[in-house]
N, CA, C and O atoms as a DFTB+ gen file, in Angstrom:
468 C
 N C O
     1  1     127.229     100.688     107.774
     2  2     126.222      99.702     107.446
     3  2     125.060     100.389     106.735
     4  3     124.606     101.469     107.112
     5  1     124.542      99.615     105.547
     6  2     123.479     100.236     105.070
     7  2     122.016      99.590     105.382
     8  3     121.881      98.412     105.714
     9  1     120.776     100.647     105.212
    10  2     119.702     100.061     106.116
    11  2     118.759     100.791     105.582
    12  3     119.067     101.817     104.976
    13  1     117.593     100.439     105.694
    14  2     116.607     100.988     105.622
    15  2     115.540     100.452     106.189
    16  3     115.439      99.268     106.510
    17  1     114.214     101.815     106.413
    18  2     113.423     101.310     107.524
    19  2     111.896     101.524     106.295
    20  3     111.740     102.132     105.236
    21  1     111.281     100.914     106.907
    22  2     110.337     100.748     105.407
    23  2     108.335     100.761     106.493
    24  3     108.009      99.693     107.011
    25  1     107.713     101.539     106.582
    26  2     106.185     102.024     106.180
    27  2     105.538     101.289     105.427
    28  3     105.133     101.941     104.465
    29  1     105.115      99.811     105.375
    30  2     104.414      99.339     104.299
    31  2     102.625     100.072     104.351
    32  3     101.947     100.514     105.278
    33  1     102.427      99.941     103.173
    34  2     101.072     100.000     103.228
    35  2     100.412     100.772     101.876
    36  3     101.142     100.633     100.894
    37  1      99.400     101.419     101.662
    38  2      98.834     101.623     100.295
    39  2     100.148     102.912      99.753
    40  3     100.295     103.165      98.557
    41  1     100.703     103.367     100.472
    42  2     101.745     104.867     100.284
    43  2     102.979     104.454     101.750
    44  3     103.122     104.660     102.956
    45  1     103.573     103.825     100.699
    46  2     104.781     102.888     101.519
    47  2     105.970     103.983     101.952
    48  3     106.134     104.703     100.968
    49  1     106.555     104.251     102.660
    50  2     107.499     105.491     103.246
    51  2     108.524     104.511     103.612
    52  3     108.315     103.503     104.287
    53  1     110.040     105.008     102.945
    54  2     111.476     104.118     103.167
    55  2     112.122     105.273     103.412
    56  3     111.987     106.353     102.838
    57  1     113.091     104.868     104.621
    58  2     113.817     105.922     105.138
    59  2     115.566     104.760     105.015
    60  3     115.930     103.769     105.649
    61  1     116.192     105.546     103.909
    62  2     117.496     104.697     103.527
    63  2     118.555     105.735     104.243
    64  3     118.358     106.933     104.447
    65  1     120.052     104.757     104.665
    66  2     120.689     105.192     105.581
    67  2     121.892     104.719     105.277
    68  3     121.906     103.546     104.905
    69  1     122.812     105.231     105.320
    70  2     124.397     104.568     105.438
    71  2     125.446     105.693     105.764
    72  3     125.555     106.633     104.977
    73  1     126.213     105.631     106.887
    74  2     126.674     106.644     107.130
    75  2     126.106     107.996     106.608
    76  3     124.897     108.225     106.563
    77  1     126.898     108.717     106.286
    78  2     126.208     110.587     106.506
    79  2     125.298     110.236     105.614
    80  3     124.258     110.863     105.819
    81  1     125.206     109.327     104.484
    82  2     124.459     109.584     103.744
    83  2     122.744     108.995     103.919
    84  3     122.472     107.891     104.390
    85  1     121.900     109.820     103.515
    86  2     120.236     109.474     103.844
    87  2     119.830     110.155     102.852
    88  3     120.241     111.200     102.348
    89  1     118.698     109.240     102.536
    90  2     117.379     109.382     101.271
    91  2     115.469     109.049     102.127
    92  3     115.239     108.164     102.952
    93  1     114.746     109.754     101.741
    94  2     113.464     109.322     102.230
    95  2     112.876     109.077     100.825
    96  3     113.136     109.807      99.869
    97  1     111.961     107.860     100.754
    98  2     111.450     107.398      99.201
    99  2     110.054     106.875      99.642
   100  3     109.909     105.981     100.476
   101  1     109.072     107.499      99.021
   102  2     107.559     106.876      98.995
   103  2     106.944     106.615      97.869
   104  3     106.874     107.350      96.885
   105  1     106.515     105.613      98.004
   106  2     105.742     104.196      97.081
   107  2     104.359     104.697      97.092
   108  3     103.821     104.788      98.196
   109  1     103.685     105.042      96.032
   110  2     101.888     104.955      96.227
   111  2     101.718     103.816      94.523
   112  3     101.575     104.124      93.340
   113  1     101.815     102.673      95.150
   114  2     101.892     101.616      93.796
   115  2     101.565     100.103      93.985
   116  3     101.874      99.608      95.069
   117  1     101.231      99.662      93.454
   118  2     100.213      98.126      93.860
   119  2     101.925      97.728      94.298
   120  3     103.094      98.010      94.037
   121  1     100.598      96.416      95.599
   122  2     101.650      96.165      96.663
   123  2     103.138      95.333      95.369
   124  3     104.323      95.386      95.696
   125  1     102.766      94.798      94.281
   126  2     103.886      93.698      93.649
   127  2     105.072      95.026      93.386
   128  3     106.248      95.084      93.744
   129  1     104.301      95.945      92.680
   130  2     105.298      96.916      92.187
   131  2     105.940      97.661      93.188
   132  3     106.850      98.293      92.652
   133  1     105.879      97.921      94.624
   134  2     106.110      98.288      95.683
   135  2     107.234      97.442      95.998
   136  3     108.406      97.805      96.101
   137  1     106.737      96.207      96.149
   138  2     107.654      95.045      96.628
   139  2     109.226      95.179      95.453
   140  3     110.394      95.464      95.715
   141  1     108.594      94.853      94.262
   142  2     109.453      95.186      93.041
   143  2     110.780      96.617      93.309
   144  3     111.991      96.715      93.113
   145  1     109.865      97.378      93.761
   146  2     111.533      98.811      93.851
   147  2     111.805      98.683      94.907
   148  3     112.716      99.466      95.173
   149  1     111.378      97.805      96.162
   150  2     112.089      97.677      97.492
   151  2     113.116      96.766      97.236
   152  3     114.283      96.958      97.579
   153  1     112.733      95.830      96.672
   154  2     113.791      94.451      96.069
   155  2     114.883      95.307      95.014
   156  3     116.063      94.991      95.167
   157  1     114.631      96.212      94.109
   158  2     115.612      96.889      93.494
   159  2     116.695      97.539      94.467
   160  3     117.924      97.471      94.463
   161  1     115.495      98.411      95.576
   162  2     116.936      99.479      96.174
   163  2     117.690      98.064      96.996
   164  3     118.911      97.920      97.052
   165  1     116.970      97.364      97.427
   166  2     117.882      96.059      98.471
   167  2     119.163      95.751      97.269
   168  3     120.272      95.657      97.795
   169  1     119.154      95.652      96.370
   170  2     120.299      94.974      95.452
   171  2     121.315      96.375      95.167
   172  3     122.544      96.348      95.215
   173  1     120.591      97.418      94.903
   174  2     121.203      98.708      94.665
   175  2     122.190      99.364      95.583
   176  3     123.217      99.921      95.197
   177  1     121.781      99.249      96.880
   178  2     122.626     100.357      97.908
   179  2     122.998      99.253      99.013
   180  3     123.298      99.523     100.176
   181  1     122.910      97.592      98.301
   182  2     123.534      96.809      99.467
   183  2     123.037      96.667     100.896
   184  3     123.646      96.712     101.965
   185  1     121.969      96.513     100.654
   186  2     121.447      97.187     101.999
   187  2     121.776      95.855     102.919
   188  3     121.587      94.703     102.529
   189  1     122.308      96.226     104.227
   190  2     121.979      94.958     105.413
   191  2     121.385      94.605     106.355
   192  3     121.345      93.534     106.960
   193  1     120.743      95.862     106.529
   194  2     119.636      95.777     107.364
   195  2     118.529      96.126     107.324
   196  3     118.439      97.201     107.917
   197  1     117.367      95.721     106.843
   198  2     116.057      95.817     106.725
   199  2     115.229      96.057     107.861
   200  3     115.485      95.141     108.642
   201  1     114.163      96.990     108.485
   202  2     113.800      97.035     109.596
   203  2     112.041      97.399     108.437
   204  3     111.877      98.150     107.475
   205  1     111.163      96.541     109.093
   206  2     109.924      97.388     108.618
   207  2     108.918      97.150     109.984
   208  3     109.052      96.239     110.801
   209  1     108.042      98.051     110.002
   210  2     106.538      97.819     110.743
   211  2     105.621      96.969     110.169
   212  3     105.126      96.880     109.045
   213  1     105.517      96.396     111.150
   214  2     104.584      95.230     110.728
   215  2     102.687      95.086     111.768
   216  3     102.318      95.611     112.818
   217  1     102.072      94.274     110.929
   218  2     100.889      93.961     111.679
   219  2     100.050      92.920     111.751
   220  3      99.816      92.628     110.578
   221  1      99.501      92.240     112.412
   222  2      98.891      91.336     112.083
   223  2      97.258      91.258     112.432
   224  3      96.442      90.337     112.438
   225  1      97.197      92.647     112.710
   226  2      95.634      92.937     112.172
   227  2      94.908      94.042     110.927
   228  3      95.293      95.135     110.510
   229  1      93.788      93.255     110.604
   230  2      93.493      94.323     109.595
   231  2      91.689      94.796     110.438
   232  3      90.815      94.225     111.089
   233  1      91.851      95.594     110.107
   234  2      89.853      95.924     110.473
   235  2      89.091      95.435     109.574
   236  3      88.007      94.941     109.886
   237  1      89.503      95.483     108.353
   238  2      88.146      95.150     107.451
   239  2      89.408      94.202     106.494
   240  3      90.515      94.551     106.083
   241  1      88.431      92.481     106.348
   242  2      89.140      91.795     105.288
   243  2      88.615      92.651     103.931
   244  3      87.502      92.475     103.436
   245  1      89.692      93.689     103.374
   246  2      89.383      93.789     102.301
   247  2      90.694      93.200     101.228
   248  3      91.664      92.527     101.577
   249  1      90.372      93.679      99.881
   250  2      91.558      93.762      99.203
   251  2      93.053      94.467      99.563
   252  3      94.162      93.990      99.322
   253  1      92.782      95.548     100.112
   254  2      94.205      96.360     100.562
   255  2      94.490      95.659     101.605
   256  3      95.640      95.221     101.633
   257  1      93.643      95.348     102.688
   258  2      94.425      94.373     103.478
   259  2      95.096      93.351     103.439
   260  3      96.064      93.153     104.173
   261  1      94.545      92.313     102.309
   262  2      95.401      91.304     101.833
   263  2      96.602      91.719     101.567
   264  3      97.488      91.371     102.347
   265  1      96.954      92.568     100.404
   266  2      97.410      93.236      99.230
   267  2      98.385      93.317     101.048
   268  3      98.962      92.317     101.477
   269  1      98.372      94.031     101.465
   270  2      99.725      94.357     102.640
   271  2     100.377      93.342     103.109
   272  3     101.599      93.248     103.224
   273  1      99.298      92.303     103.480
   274  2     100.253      91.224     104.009
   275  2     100.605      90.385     103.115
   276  3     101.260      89.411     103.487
   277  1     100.243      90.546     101.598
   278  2     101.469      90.120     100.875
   279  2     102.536      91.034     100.790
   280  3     103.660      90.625     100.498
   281  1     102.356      92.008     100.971
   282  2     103.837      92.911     100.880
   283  2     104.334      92.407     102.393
   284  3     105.482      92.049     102.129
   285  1     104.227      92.265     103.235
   286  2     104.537      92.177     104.303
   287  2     105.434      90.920     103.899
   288  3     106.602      91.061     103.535
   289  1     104.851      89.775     103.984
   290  2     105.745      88.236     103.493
   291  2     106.805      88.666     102.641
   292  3     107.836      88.004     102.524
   293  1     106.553      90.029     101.880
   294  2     107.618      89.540     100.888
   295  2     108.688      89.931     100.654
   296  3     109.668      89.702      99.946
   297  1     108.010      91.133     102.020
   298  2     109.473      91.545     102.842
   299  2     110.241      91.386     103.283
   300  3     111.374      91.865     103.242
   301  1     109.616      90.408     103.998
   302  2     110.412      89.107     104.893
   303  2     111.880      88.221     104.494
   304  3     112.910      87.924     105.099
   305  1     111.258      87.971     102.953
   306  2     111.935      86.595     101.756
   307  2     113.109      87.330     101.374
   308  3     114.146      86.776     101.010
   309  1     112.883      89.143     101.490
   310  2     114.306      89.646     100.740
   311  2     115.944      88.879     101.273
   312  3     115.998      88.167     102.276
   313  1     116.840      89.100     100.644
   314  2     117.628      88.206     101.052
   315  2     118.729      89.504     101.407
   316  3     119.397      90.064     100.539
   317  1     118.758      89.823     102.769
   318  2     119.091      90.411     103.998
   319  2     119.975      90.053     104.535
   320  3     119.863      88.842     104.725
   321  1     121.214      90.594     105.074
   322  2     121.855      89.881     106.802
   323  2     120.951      89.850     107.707
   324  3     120.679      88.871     108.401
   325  1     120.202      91.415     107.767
   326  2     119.643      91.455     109.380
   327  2     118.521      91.780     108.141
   328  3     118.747      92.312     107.054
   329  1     116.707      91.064     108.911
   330  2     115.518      91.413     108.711
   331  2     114.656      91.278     109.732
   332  3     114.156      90.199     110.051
   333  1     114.360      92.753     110.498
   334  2     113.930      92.922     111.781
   335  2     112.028      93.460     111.548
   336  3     111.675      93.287     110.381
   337  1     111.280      93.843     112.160
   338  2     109.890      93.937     112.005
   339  2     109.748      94.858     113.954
   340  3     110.384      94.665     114.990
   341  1     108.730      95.709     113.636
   342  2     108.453      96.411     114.436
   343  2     107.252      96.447     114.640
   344  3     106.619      97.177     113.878
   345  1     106.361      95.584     115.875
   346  2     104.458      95.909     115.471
   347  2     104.223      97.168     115.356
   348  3     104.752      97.990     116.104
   349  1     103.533      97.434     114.561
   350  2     102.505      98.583     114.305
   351  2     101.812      99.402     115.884
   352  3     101.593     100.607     116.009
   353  1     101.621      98.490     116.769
   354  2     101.346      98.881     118.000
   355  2     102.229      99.536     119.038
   356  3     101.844     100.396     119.830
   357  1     103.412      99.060     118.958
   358  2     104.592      99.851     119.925
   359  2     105.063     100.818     119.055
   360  3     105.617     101.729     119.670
   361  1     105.046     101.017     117.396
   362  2     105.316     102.719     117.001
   363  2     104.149     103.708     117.406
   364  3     104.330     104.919     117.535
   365  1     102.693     102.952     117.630
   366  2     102.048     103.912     117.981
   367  2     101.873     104.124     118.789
   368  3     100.978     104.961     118.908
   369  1     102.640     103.508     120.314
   370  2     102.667     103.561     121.431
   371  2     103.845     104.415     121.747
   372  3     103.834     104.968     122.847
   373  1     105.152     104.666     120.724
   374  2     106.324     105.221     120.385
   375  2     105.670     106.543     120.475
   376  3     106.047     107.463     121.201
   377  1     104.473     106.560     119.531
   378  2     104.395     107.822     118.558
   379  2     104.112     108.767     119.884
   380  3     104.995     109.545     120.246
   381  1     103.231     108.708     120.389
   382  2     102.555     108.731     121.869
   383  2     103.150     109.824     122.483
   384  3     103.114     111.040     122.670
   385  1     103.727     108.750     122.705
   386  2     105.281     109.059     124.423
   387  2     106.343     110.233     123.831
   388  3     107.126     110.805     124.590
   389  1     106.283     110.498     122.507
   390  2     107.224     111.211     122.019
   391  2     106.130     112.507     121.855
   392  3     106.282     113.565     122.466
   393  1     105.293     112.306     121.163
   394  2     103.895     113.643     120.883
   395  2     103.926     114.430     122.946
   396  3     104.457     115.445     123.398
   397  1     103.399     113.733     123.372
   398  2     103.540     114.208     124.889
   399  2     104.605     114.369     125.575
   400  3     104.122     114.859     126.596
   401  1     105.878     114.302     125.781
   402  2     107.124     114.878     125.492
   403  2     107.386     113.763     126.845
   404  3     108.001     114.163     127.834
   405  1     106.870     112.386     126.770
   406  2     107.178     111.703     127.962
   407  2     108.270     110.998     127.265
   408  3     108.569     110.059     128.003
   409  1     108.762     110.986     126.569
   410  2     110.075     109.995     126.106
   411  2     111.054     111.205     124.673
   412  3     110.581     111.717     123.659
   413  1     112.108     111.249     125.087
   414  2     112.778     112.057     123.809
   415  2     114.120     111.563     123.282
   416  3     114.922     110.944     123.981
   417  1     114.279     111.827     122.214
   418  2     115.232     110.586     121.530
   419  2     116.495     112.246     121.198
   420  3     116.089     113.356     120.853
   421  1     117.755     111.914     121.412
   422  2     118.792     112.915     121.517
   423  2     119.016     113.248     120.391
   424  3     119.315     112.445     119.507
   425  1     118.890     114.717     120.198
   426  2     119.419     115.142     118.452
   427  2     117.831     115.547     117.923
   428  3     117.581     116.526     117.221
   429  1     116.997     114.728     118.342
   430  2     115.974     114.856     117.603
   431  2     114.614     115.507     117.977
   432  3     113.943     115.170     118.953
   433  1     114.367     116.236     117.310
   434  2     113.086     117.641     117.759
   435  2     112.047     116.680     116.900
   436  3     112.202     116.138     115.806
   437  1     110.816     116.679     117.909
   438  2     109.798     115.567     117.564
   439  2     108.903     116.838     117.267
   440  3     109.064     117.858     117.936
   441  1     107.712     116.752     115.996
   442  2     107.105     117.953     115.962
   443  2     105.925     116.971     115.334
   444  3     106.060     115.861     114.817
   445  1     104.558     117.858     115.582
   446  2     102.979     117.165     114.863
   447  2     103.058     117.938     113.795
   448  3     103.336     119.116     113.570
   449  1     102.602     116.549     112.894
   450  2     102.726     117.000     111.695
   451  2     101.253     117.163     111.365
   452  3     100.455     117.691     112.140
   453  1     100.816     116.490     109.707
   454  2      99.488     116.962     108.905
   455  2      98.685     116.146     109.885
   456  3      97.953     116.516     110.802
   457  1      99.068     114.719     109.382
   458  2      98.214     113.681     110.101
   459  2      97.758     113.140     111.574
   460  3      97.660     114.044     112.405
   461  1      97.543     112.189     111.913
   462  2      97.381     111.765     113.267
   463  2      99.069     111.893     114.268
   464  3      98.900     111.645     115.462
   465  1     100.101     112.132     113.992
   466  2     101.168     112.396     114.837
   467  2     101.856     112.557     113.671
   468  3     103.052     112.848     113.694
């Protein structure tokens, strides 16, 4: 099955998957043109399962905030088998439990990176 898990936001991070094979792809591009090569790879590598993080708060109504939750909707509309959404709050509640070594996922060595986890 092919899939990908998708980071929206001003520097969008897609992690594509299908058997052995995997690609990581990041977007720093207004949200339409973002939306635009997500809708390309969806037609390209067949994808069937769409998984992204989602949110439904912003701190400050600005422009980038809008600008996301139109990428967000329009993520939604791709035409998918499976289109799943993950709050923004339980990856960073994920991020957490994995940084403090209270939860560990098999195979996989969790390490801090540049940023906040």
């Amino acid at each position: 099955m092919a899939s990908i898990s998708i980071d929206p936001g001003g520097r969008t991070g897609i992690y594509y998957k299908n058997g052995e094979q995997e690609q990581f792809i990041e977007i720093n591009k207004p949200w339409k043109e973002t939306y635009g090569e997500i809708k390309e790879l969806v037609k390209g590598k067949l994808i069937n399962l769409l998984l992204f993080e989602n949110t439904n708060y912003i701190h400050k109504r600005t422009k980038d905030g809008l600008n996301l939750f139109r990428l967000l909707g329009a993520i939604e509309c791709l035409e998918v088998q499976q289109v799943k959404s993950v709050n923004v709050l339980k990856v960073k509640e994920m991020t957490k439990r994995l940084l403090n070594g209270i939860y560990r996922i098999k195979e996989i060595e969790y390490k801090k990176g540049r940023g906040k986890g």
